[in-house]
Biopython code that builds the backbone (N, CA, C, O; Angstrom):
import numpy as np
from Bio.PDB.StructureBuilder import StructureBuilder

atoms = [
    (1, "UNK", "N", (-29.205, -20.931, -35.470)),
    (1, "UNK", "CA", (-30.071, -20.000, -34.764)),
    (1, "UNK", "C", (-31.131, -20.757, -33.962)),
    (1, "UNK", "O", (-31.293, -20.448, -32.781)),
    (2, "UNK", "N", (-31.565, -21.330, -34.292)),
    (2, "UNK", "CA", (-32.860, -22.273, -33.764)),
    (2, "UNK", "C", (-32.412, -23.472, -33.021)),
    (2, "UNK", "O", (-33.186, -24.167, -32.363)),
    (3, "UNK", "N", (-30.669, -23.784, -33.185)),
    (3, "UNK", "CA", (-30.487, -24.325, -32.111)),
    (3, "UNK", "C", (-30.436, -23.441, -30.744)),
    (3, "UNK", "O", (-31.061, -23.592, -29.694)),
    (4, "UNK", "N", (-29.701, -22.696, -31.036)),
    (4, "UNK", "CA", (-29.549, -21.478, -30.000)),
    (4, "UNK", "C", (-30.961, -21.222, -29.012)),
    (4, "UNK", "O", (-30.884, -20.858, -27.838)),
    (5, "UNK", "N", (-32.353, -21.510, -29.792)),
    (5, "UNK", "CA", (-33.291, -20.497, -29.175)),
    (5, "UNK", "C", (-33.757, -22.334, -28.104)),
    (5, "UNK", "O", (-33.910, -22.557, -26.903)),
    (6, "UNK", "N", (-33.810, -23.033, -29.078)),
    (6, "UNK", "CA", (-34.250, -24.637, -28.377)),
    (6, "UNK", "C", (-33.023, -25.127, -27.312)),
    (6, "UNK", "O", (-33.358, -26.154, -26.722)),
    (7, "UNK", "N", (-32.073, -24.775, -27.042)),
    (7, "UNK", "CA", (-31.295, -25.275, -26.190)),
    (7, "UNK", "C", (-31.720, -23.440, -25.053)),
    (7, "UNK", "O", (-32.512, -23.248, -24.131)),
    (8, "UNK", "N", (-31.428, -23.161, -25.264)),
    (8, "UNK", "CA", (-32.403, -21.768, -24.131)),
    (8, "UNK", "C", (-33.758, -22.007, -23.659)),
    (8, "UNK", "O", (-34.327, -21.485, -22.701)),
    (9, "UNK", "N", (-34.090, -22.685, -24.298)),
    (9, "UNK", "CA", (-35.419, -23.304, -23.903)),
    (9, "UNK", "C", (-35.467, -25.118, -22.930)),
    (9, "UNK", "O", (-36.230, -25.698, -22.157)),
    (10, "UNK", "N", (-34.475, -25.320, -23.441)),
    (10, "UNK", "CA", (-34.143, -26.716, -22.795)),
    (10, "UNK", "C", (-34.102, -26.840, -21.153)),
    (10, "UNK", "O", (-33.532, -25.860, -20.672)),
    (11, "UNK", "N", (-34.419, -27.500, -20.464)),
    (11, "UNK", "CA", (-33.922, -27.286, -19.004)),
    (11, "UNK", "C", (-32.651, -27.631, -18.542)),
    (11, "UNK", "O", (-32.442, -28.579, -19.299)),
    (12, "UNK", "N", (-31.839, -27.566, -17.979)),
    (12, "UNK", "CA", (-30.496, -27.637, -17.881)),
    (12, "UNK", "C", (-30.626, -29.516, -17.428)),
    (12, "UNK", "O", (-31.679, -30.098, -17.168)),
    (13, "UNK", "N", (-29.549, -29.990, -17.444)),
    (13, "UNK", "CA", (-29.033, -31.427, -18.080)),
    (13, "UNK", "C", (-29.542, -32.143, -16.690)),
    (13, "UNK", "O", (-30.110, -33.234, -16.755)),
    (14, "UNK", "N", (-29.316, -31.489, -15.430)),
    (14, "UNK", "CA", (-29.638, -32.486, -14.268)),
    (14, "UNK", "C", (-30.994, -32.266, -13.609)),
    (14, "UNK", "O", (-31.459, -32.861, -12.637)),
    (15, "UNK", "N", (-31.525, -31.304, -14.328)),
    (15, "UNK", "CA", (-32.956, -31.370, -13.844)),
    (15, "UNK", "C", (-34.222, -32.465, -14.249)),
    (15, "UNK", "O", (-34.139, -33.136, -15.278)),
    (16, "UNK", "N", (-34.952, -32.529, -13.677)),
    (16, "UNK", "CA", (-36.416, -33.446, -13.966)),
    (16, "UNK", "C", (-36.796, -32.950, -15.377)),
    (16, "UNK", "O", (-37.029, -31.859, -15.897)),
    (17, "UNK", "N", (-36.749, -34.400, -15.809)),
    (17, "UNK", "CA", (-36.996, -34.163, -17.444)),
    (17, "UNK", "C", (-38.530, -34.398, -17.989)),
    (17, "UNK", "O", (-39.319, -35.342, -17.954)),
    (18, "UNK", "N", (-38.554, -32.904, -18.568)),
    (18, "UNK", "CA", (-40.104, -32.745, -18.530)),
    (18, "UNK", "C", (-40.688, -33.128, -19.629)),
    (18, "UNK", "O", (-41.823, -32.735, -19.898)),
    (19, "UNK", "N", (-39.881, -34.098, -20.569)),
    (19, "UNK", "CA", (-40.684, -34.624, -21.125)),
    (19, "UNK", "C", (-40.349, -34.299, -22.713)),
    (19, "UNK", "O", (-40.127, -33.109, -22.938)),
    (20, "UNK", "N", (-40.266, -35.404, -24.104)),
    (20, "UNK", "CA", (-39.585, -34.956, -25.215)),
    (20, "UNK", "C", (-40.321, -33.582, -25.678)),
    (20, "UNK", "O", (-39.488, -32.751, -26.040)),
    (21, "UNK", "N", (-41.481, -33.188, -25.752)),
    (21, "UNK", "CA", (-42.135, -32.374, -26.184)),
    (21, "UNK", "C", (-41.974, -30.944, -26.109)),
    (21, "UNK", "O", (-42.370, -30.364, -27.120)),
    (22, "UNK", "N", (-41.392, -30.034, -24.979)),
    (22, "UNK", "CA", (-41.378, -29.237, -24.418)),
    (22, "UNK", "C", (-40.705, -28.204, -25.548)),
    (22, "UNK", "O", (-41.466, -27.411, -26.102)),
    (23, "UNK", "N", (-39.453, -28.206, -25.853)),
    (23, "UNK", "CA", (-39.075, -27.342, -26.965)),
    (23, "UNK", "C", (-40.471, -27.823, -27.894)),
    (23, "UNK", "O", (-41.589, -27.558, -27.452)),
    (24, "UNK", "N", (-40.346, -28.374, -28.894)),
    (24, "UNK", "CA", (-41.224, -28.550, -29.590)),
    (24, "UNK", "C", (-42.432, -27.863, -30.404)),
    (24, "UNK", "O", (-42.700, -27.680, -31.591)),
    (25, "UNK", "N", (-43.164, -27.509, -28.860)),
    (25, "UNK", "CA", (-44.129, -26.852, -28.736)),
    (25, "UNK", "C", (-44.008, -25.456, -29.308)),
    (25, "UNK", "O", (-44.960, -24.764, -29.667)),
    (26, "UNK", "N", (-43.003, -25.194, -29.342)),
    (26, "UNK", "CA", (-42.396, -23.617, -29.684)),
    (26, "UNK", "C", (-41.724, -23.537, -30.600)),
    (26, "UNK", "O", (-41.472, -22.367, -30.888)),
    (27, "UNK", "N", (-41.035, -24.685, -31.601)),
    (27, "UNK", "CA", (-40.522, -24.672, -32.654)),
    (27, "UNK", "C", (-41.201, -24.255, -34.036)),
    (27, "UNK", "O", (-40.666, -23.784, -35.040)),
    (28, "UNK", "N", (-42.444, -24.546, -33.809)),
    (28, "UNK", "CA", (-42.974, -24.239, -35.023)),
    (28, "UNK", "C", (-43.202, -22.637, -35.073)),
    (28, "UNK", "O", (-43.575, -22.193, -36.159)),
    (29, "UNK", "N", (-43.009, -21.692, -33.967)),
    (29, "UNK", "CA", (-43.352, -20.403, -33.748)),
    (29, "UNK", "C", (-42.412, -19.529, -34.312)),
    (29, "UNK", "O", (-42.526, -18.495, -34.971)),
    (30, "UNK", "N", (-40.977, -20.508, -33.699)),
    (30, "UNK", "CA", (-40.116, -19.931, -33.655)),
    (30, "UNK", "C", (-39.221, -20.083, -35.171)),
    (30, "UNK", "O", (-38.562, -19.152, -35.634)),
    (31, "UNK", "N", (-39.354, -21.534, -35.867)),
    (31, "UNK", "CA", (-39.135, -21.494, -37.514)),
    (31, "UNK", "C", (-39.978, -20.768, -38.503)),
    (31, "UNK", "O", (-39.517, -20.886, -39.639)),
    (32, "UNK", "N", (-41.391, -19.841, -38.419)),
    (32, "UNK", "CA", (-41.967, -19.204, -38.834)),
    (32, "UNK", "C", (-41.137, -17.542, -38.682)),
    (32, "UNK", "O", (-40.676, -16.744, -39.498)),
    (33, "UNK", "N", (-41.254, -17.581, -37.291)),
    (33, "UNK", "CA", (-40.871, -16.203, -37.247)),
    (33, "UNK", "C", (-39.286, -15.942, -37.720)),
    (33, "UNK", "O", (-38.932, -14.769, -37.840)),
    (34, "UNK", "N", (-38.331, -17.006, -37.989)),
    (34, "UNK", "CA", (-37.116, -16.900, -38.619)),
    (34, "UNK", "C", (-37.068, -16.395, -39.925)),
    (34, "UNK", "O", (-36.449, -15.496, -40.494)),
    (35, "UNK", "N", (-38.070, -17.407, -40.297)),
    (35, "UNK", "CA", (-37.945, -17.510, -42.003)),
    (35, "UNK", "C", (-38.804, -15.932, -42.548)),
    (35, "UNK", "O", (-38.673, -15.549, -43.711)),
    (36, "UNK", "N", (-39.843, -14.974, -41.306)),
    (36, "UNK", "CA", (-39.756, -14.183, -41.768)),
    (36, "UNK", "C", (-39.210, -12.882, -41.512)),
    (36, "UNK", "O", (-39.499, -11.711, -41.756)),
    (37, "UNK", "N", (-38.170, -13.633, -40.835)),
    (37, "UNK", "CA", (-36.714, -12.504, -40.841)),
    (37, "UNK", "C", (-36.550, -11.855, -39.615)),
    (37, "UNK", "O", (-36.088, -10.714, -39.599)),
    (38, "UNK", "N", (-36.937, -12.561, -38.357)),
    (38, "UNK", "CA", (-36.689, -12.347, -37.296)),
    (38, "UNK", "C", (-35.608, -13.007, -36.938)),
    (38, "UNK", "O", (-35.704, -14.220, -36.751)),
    (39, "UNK", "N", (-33.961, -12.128, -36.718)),
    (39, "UNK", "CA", (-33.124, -13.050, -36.080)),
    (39, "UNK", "C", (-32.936, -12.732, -34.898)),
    (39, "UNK", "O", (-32.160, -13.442, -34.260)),
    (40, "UNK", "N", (-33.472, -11.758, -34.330)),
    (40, "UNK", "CA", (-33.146, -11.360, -32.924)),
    (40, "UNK", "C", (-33.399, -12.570, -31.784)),
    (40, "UNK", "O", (-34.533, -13.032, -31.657)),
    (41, "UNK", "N", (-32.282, -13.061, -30.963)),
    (41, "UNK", "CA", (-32.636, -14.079, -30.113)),
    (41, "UNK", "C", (-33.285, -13.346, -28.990)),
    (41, "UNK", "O", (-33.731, -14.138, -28.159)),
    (42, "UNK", "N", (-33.451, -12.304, -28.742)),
    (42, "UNK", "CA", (-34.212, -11.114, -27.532)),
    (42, "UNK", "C", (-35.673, -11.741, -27.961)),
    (42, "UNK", "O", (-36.440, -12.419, -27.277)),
    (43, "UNK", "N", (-35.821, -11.226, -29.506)),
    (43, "UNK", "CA", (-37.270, -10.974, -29.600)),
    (43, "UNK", "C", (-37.694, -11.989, -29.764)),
    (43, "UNK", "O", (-38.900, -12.047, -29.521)),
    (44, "UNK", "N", (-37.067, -13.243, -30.211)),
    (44, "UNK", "CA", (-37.698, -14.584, -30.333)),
    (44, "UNK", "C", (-38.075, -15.176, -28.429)),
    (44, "UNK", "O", (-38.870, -16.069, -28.135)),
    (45, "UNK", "N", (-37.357, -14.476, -27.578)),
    (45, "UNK", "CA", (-37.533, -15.245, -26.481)),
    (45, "UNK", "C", (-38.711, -14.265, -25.652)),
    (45, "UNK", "O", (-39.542, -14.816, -24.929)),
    (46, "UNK", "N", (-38.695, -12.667, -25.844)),
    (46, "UNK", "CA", (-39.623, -12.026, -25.742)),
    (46, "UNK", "C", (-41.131, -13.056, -25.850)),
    (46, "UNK", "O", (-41.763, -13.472, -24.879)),
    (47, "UNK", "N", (-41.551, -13.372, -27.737)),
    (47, "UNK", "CA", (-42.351, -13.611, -28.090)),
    (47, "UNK", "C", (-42.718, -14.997, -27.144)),
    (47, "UNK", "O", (-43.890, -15.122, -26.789)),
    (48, "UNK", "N", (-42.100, -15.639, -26.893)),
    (48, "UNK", "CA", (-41.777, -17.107, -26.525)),
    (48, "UNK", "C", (-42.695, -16.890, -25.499)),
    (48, "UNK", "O", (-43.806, -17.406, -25.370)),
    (49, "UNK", "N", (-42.053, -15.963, -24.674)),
    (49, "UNK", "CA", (-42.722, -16.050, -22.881)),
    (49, "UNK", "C", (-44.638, -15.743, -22.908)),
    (49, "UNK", "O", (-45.541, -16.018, -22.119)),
    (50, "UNK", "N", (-44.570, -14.909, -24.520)),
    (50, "UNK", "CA", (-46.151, -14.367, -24.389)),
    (50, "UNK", "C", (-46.913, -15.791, -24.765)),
    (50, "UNK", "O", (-48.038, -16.092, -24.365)),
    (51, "UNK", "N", (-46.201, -16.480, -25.485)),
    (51, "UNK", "CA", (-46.841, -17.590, -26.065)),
    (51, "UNK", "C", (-47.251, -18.484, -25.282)),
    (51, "UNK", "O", (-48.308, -19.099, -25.426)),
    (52, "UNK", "N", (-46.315, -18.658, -24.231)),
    (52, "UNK", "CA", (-46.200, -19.551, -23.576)),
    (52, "UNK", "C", (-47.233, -19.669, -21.911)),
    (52, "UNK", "O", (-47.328, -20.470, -20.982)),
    (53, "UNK", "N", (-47.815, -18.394, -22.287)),
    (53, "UNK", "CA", (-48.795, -17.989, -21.137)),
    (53, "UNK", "C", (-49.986, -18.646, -21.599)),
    (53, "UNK", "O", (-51.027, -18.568, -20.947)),
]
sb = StructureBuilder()
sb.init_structure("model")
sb.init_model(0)
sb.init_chain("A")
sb.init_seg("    ")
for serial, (resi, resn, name, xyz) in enumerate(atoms, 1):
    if name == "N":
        sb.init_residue(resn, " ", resi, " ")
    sb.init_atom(name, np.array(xyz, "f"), 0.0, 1.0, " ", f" {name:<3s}", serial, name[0])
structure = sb.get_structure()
């Protein structure tokens, strides 16, 4: 699952690489909200975009 949400988050393979950190930043949001029983990949990417503002 959390590969799923970090490779959606990844930038595609031939673009300018922004750097190891970028998933990262959102992993810890996104292994919280798993473990408390969020599997929806909608709502994890929903939450993602608010976070990410």
């Amino acid at each position: 699952m959390i590969e799923h949400v970090t490779r959606a988050l990844s930038p595609p393979r031939n673009a300018q690489d922004r750097g190891p950190g970028v998933p990262g930043l959102f992993l810890e949001h996104v292994q919280h909200r798993f473990q408390a029983g969020c599997t929806s990949l909608m709502q994890l990417y929903r939450e993602l975009l608010i976070v990410s503002e």
